[in-house]
C-alpha positions as CSV (number, residue, x, y, z in Angstrom):
1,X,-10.1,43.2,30.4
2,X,-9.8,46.3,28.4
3,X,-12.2,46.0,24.9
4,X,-9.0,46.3,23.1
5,X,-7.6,43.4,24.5
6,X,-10.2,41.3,23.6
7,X,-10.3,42.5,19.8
8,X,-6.7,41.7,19.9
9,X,-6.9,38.3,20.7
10,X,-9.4,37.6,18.2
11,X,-7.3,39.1,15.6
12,X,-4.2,37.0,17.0
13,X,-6.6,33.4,16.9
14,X,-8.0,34.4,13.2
15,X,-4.6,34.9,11.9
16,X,-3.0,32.0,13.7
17,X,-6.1,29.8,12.3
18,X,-5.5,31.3,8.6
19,X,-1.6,31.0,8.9
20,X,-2.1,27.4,10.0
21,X,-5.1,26.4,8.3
22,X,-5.4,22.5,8.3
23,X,-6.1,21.6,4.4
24,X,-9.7,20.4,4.2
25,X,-10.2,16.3,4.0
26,X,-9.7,14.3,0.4
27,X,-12.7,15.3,-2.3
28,X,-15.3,13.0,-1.5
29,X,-15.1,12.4,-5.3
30,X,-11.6,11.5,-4.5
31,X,-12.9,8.6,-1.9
32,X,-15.4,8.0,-4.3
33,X,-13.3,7.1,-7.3
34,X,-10.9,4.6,-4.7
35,X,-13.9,3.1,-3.8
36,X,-14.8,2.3,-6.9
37,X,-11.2,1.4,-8.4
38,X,-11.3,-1.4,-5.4
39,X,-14.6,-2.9,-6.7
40,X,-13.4,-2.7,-10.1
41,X,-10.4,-4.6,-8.8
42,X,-12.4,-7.4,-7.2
43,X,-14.4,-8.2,-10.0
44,X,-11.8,-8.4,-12.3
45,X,-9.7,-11.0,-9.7
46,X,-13.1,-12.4,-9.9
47,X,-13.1,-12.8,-14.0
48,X,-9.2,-13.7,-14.1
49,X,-10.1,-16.3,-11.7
50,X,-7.8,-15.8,-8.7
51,X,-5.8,-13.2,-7.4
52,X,-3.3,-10.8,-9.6
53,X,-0.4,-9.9,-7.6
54,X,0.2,-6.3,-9.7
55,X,-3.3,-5.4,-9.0
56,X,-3.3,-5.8,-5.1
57,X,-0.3,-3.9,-5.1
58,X,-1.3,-1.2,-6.7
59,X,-4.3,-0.8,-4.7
60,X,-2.7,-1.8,-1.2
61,X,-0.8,1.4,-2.2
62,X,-3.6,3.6,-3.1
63,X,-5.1,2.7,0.3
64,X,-1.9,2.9,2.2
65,X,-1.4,6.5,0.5
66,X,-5.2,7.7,1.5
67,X,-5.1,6.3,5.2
68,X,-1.5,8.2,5.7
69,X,-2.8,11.4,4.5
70,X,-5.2,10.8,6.7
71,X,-3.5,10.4,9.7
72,X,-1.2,13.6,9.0
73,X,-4.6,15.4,8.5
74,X,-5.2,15.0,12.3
75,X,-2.1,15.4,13.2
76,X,-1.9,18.6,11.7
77,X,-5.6,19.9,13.4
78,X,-3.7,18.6,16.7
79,X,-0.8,20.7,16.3
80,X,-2.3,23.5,15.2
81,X,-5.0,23.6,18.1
82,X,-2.0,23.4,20.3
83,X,-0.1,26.2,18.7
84,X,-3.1,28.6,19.4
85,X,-4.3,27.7,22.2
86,X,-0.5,28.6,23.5
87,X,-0.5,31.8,21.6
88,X,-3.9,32.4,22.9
89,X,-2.6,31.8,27.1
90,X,0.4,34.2,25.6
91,X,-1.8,37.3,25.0
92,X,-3.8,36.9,27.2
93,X,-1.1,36.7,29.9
94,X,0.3,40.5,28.7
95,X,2.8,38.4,26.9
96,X,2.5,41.3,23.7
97,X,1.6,45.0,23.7
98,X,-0.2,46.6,20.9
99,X,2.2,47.7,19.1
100,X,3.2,43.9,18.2
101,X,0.0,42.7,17.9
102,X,-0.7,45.1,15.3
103,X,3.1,44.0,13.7
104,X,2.1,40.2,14.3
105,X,-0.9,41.3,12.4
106,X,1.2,42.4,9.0
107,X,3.8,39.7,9.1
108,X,2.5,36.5,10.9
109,X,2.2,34.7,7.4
110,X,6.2,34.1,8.2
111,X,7.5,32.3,10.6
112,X,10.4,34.7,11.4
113,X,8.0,37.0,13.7
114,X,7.0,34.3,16.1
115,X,10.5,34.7,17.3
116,X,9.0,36.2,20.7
117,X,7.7,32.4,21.5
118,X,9.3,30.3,24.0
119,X,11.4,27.1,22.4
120,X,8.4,25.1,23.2
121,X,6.5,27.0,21.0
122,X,9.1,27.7,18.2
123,X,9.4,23.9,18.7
124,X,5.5,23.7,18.0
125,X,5.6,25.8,14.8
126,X,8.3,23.7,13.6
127,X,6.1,20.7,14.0
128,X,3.3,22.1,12.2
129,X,5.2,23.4,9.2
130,X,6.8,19.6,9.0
131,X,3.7,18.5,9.2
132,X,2.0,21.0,6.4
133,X,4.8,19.7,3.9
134,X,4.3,16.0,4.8
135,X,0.8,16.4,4.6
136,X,0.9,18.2,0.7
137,X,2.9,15.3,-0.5
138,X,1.1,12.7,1.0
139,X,-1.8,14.4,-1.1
140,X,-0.3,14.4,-3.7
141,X,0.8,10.6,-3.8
142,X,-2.7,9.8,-3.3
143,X,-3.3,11.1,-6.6
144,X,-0.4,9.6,-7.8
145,X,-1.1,5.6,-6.5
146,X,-5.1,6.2,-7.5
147,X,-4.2,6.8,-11.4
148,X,-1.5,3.7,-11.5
149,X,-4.5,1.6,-10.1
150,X,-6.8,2.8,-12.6
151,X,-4.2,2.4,-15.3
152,X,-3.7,-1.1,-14.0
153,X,-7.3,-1.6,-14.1
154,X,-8.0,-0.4,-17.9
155,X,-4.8,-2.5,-19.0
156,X,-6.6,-5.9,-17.3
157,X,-9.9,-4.8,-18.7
158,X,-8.5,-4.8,-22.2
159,X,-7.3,-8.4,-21.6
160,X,-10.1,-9.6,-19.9
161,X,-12.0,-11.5,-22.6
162,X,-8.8,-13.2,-23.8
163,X,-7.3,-14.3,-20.4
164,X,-11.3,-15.6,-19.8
165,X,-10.8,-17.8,-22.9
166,X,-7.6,-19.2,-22.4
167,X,-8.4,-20.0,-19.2
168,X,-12.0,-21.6,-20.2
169,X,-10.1,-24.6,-21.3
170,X,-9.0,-26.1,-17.7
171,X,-12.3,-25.4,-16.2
172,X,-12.5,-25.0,-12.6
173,X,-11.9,-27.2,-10.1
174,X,-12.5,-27.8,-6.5
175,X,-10.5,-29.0,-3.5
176,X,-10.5,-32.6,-2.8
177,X,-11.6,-34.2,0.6
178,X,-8.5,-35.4,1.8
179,X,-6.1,-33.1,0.7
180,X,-7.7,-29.8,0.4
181,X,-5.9,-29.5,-2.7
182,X,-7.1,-29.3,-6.4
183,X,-6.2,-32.4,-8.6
184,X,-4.8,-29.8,-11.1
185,X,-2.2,-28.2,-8.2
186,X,-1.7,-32.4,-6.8
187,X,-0.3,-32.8,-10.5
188,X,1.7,-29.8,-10.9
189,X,3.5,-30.4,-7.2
190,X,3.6,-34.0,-8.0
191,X,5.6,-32.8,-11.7
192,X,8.2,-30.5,-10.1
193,X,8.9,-32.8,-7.2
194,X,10.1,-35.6,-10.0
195,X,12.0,-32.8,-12.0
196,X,13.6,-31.4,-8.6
197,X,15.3,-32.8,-5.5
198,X,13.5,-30.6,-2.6
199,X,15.5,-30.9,0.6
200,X,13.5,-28.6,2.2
201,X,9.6,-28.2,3.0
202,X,7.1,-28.6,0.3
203,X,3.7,-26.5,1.5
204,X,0.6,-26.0,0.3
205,X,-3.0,-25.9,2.1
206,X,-3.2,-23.3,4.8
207,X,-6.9,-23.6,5.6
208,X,-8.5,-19.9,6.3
209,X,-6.1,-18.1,3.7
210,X,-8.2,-15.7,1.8
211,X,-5.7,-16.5,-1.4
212,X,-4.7,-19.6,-3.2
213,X,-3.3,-21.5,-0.2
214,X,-6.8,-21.2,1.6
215,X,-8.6,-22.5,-1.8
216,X,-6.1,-25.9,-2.5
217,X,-4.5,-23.7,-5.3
218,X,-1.2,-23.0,-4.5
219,X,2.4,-24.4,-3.5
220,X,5.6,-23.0,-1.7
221,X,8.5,-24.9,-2.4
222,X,10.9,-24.4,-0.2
223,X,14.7,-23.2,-0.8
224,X,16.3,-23.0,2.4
225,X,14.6,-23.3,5.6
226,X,14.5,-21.0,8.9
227,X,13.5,-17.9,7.0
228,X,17.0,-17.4,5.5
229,X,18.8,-16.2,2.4
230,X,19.0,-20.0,0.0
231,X,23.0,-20.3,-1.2
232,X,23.9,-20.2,-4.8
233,X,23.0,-23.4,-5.5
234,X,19.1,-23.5,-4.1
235,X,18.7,-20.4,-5.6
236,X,19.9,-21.9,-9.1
237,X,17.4,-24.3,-8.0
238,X,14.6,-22.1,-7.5
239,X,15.0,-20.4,-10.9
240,X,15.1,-23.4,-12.6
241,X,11.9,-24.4,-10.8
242,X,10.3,-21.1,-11.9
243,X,11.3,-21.3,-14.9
244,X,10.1,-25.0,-15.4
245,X,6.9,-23.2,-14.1
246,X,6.6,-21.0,-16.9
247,X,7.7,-23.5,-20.1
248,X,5.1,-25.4,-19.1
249,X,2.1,-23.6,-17.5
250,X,0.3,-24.4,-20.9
251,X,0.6,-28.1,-19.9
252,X,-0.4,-27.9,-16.5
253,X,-2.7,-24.7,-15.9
254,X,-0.2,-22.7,-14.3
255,X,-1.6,-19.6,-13.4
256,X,1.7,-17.8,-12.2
257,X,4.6,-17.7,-10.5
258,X,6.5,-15.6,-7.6
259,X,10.0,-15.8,-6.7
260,X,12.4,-13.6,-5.3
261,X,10.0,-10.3,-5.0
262,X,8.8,-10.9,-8.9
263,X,5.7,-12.3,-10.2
264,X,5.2,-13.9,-13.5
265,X,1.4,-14.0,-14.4
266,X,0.6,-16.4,-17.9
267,X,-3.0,-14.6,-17.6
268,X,-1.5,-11.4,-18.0
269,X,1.7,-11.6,-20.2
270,X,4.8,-9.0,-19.7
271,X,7.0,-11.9,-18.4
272,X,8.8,-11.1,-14.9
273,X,7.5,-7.9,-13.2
274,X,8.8,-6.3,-9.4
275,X,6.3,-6.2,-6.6
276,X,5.8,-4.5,-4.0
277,X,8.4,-4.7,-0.4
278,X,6.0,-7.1,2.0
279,X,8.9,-6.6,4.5
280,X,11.0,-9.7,5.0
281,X,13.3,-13.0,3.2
282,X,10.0,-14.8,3.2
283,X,7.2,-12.4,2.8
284,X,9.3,-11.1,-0.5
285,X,9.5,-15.1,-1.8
286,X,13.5,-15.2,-1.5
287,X,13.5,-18.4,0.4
288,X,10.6,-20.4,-1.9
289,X,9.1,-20.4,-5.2
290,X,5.5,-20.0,-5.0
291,X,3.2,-21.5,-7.7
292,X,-0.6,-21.2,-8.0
293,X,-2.5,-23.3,-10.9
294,X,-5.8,-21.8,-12.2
């Protein structure tokens, strides 16, 4: 091959690998800092005593947002190995004289003069520019869900010493033997039950959950069964439920409440907030009210 050639191809490869440079991998202070956020997050679940719905969200998202950025990272070092390696089997086939090599050389930073390409690499260079943008906004949200988590955080750090006293007063409690529930949550269920009529299911221990199920702290209270949509009249039920929940979690050591894809924490005050999509009737608490006791 003429010596020419050869300097061609390297010039084609350099500018194809500038043109399509994969951005490098998220700061390691970056990693770092979510790393950190998520232990910060733990301890203060720890402090408040049990899980805090607003706080997992915001740092499922953070995580979500990092691993997806991820993922279009490689992608994008897949696509644009691809791309070269084609443009690479192109030249060196006699695919392009000099002359537009040297013209590649001035305007390959656009798309428009890879217009000698096949479909399936046009196709290909499509991909990779889809996948350039997808990736800078996926780097971007990182950012994004990694400040709310640490905004989240310094709002329950402010409150911390508060919620810990208020909550001192109930003390804590362990599951009993035969029920593998708290006496605290066996008196709250026992309460709502003689408020309510509950034609459907009543649950509460679900042995292995890492939340308030698994630990005897928590109750679903059914409002329609088969994982549908309750009619008008459970769900009137359900908010009246809730809301008994609420005028009386001083009484009882409610710690909050979750119905219809909103959660109302007594520990941290704002009254009804919107969580996160989990997906489904049940999984966004449409079809029962779920109540946890500290």
């Amino acid at each position: 091959m003429r010596a020419g050639r050869w300097a061609g191809l390297a010039v084609v490869t350099t500018a194809l690998l500038v043109t399509f440079a994969v951005p490098s991998e998220a700061a390691p202070d970056e990693q770092a800092t979510l790393s950190q956020l998520t232990k910060q997050a733990a301890a203060l679940e720890k402090a408040y005593r049990g899980e805090i719905a607003s706080l997992d969200d915001a740092r499922d998202s953070a995580g979500k947002a990092s691993s997806r950025a991820k993922k279009l990272q490689n992608d994008l070092r897949t696509a644009q190995r691809q791309v070269v390696e084609f443009a690479q089997m192109s030249y060196m086939g006699g695919g392009i004289d000099d002359s537009q090599l040297f013209s590649m050389r001035v305007d390959l930073g656009t798309y428009s003069t890879m217009e000698y390409l096949s479909d399936l690499r046009a196709e290909q260079l499509n991909n990779v520019k889809s996948l350039l943008e997808e990736h800078t906004k996926a780097t971007k949200n990182v950012g994004v869900k990694i400040r709310e988590l640490r905004e989240r955080i310094k709002e329950l750090q402010a409150k911390q010493r508060d919620v810990e006293r208020r909550i001192a007063k109930f003390g804590i409690q362990k599951p009993g033997s035969s029920s593998g529930l708290t006496s605290r949550m066996i008196n709250v269920r026992a309460a709502i039950m003689a408020v309510f009529p509950m034609p459907f299911s009543v649950g509460c221990l679900r042995v292995g959950d890492p939340g308030e199920h698994g630990k005897g702290r928590a109750c679903d209270f059914m409002m329609s069964s088969g994982g549908r949509m309750p009619d008008a009249v459970a769900q009137e039920r359900g908010d009246a439920v809730a809301q008994w929940c609420i005028d009386n979690a001083g009484k009882y050591g409610i710690m909050y409440v979750i119905w219809r894809q909103r959660i109302y924490d007594m520990r941290t005050g704002g009254g009804w907030q919107p969580m996160e999509d989990r997906g489904g009737i049940t999984a966004n608490h449409y079809d029962h009210v779920h109540v946890s006791v500290l």
